[in-house]
N, C-alpha and C positions, 0 to 999 in steps of 0.2 A: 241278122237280128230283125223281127219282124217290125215291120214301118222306119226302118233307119233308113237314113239318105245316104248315097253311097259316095264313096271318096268323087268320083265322076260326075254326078249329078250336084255336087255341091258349087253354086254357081262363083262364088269368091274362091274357091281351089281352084276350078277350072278355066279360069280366066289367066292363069299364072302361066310364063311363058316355061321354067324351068319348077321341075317338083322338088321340094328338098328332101333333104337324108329324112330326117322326122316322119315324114309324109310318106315317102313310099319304104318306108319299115314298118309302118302303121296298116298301110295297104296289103304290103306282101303275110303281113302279120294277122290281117284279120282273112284273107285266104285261106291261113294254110291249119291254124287252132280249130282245131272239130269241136266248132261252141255246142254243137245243137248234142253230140255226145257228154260233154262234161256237164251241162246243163241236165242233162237225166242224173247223172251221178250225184249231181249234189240234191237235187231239186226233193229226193224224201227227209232230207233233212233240215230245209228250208222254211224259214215259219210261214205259216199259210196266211191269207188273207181273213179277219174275223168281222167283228160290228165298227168296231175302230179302225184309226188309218194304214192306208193298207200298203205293206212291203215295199219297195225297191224292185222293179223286174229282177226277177235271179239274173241274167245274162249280162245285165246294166251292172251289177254288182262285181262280177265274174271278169268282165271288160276293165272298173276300176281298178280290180285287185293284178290284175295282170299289167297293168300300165305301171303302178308303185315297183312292181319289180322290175319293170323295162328302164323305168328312171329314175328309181332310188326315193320318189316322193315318200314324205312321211304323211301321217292319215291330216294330221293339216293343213301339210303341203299341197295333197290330195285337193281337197276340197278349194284352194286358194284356184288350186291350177284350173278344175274344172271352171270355177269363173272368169278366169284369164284366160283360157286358150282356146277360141275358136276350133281349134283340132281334135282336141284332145275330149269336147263335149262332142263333136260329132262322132266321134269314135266310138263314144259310149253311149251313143243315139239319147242327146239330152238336149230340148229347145227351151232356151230359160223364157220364152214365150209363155210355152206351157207346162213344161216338166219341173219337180223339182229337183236341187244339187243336193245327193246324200251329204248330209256333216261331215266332221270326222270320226264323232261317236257312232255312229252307222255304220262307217267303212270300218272304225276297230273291232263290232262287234262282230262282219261279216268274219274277217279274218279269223277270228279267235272260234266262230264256229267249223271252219275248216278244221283247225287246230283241236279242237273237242274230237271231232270224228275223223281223226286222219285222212284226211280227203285230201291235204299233197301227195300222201301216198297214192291214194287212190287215183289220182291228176295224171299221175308220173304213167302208173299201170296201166292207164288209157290210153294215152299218147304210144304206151308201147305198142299198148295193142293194133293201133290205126297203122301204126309204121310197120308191124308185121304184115300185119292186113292185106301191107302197098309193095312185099318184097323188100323194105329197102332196110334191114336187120340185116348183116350177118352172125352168124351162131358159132363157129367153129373156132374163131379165135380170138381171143381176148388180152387185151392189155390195162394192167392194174396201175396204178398210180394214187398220189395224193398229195393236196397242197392244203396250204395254211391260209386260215381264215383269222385275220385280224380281231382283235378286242379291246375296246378301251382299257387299260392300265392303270385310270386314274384310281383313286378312291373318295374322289369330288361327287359326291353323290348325295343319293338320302339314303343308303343302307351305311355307305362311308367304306364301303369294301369294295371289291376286285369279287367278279363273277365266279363263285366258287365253283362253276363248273368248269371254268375256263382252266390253262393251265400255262406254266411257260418251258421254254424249247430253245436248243440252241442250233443253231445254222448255219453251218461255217462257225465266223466269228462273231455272229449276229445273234441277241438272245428275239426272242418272240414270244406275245402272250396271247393266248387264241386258243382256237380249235382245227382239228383238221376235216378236212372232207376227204373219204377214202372210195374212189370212184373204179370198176370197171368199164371198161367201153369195148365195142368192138375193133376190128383193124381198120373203118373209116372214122373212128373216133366220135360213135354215138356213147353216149350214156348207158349202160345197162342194168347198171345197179350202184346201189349208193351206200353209203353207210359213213357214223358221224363221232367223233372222239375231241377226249383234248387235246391240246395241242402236244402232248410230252408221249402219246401213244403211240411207240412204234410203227412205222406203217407196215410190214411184216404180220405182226399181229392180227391185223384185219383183214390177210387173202381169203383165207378159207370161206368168211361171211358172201365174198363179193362174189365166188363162184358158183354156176348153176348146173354145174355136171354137162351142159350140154359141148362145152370147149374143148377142143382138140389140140392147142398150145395156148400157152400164157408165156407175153413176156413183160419184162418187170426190170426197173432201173436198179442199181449197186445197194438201194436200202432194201431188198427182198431179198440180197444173198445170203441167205442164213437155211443151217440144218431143216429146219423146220420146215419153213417152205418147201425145200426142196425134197422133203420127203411127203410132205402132203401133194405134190404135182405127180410123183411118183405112183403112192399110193390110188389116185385116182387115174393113172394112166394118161396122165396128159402129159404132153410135150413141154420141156422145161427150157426155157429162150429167156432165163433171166439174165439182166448182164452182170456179169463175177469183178468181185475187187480184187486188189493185188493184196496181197498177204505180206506181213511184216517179214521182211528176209527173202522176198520170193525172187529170183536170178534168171528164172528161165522161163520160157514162154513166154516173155512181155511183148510182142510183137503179134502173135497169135492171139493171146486177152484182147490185147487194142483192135486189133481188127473182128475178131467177134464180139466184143461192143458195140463198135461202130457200128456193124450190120444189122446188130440189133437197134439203134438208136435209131435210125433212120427209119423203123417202121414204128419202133414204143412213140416218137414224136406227134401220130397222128392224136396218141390218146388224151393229152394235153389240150387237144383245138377245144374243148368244151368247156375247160379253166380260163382260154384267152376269150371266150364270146362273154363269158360271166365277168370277169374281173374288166375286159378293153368296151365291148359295146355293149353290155347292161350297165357296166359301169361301175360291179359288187367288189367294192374293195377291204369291206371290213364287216362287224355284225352289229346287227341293228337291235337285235333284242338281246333280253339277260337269256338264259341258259341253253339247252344241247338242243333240245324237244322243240324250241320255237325258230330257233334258226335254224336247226336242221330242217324243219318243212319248209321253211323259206328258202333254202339251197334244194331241196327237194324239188318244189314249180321252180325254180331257176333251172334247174339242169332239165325237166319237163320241155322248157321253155327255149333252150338252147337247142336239144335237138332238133324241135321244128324249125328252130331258125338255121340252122346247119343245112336243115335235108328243104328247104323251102324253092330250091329251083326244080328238083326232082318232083314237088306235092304240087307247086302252080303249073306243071309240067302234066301231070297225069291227068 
């Protein structure tokens, strides 16, 4: 970011004998996010400077918005934190000297302009494309999956209802009310495509969106063993490595099922690591806004957001 003082040059960081986790996630973080590409991306859409007061730097803005996801801040939280945290204003190259701290009416309406012009997608397409860019995509095979995204439940509110997009699900013996994220990834367990339902939506039902014809196997955990699937893998020629359930009455082969599971689990496992970076260190355990469309983008730069952090010794690397 043009005139930012860098994590090294900041003389009360670099006087610390040991860096903390904060600090060198922050570091490794602003490495490896190709600001200066998603800064073009958004920047036609971006209100220009007029006779009046003028903008927010886009990339100051871009900087905040990615830190709300890294730490779950809300747009007030936001604004509490840039005045409290020493780190977190140098990050977003902000000297309360001389700059000033966006509100949180600022930082809502950055967001929501993402949100007008699907620019998480657009986010998301970027990042892929830098990672292709660097080799570090594979294409050939793909593992599907899907996990549950939490919802409040209450109907403590001002509508006084339960998110009608939302829905509920049972799991095991566990009911759940939410949504699902239905994610391909490659076999190191990048992100490749996404796609977003309630939570009662079969995960089955959403293979076919997540594939891009270029896959040579898919494998897929016991809720993808269904006709359907198995003839759309077919139909497209691809290699079928779903893992198969035991069938009511079934006597023979249970030795042979166990052990081509198992062989399959141990590779479907990688495609999971982008649910444990989102859910364990961003910290996304539930959803923050009412419907499909706003938290879907927000799980959108989250997954964005996860791959770079995934591939991040491979990009400070190259």
């Amino acid at each position: 970011m043009s005139g930012q003082i860098t994590f090294a040059e900041e003389p009360s960081l670099s006087r610390r004998r040991k860096q903390t986790k904060r600090e060198r996630f922050l570091a490794e973080m602003d490495a490896v996010v190709p600001w200066a590409r998603l800064v073009a991306l958004i920047e036609p859409h971006y209100p220009k400077g007029g006779s009046g007061r003028k903008p927010m730097p886009l990339e100051r803005m871009l900087r905040i918005h990615f830190l709300q996801q890294w730490f779950g801040y809300s747009d007030p939280g936001m604004e509490e934190a840039l005045y409290e945290v020493p780190l977190l204003r140098q990050f977003v190259g902000i000297d309360l000297g001389r700059d000033f701290v966006p509100d949180e009416t600022t930082i809502l309406k950055f967001r929501r302009l993402l949100e007008r012009h699907a620019l998480a997608q657009a986010i998301f397409a970027e990042v892929q494309s830098v990672l292709q860019e660097k080799g570090l995509l594979l294409q050939e095979g793909k593992t599907v999956d899907a996990t549950l995204i939490h919802a409040p439940s209450s109907t403590k509110n001002r509508d006084r209802k339960r998110d009608p997009e939302m829905s509920s699900t049972k799991k095991g013996n566990q009911w759940y009310f939410g949504m699902k994220a239905h994610v391909a990834t490659d076999l190191q367990g990048i992100v490749q495509a996404v796609d977003f339902t309630a939570a009662k939506v079969p995960d089955h039902q959403r293979l076919e969106g997540l594939l891009t014809g270029e896959e040579s196997v898919v494998l897929a955990d016991r809720g993808y063993d269904y006709p359907q699937v198995h003839d759309t893998l077919v139909a497209r020629g691809i290699r079928n490595a779903v893992a198969r359930r035991r069938y009511p009455g079934q006597k023979t082969g249970l030795a042979a099922l166990k052990r081509y599971n198992r062989a399959i689990a141990r590779i479907r496992a990688r495609g999971e690591h982008a649910f444990r970076v989102l859910k364990c260190q961003f910290g996304y355990q539930r959803t923050r806004y009412r419907g499909l469309a706003k938290n879907g983008a927000q799980l959108t730069t989250l997954f964005a957001l996860a791959n770079l952090y995934m591939l991040r010794r491979y990009l400070l690397a190259a």
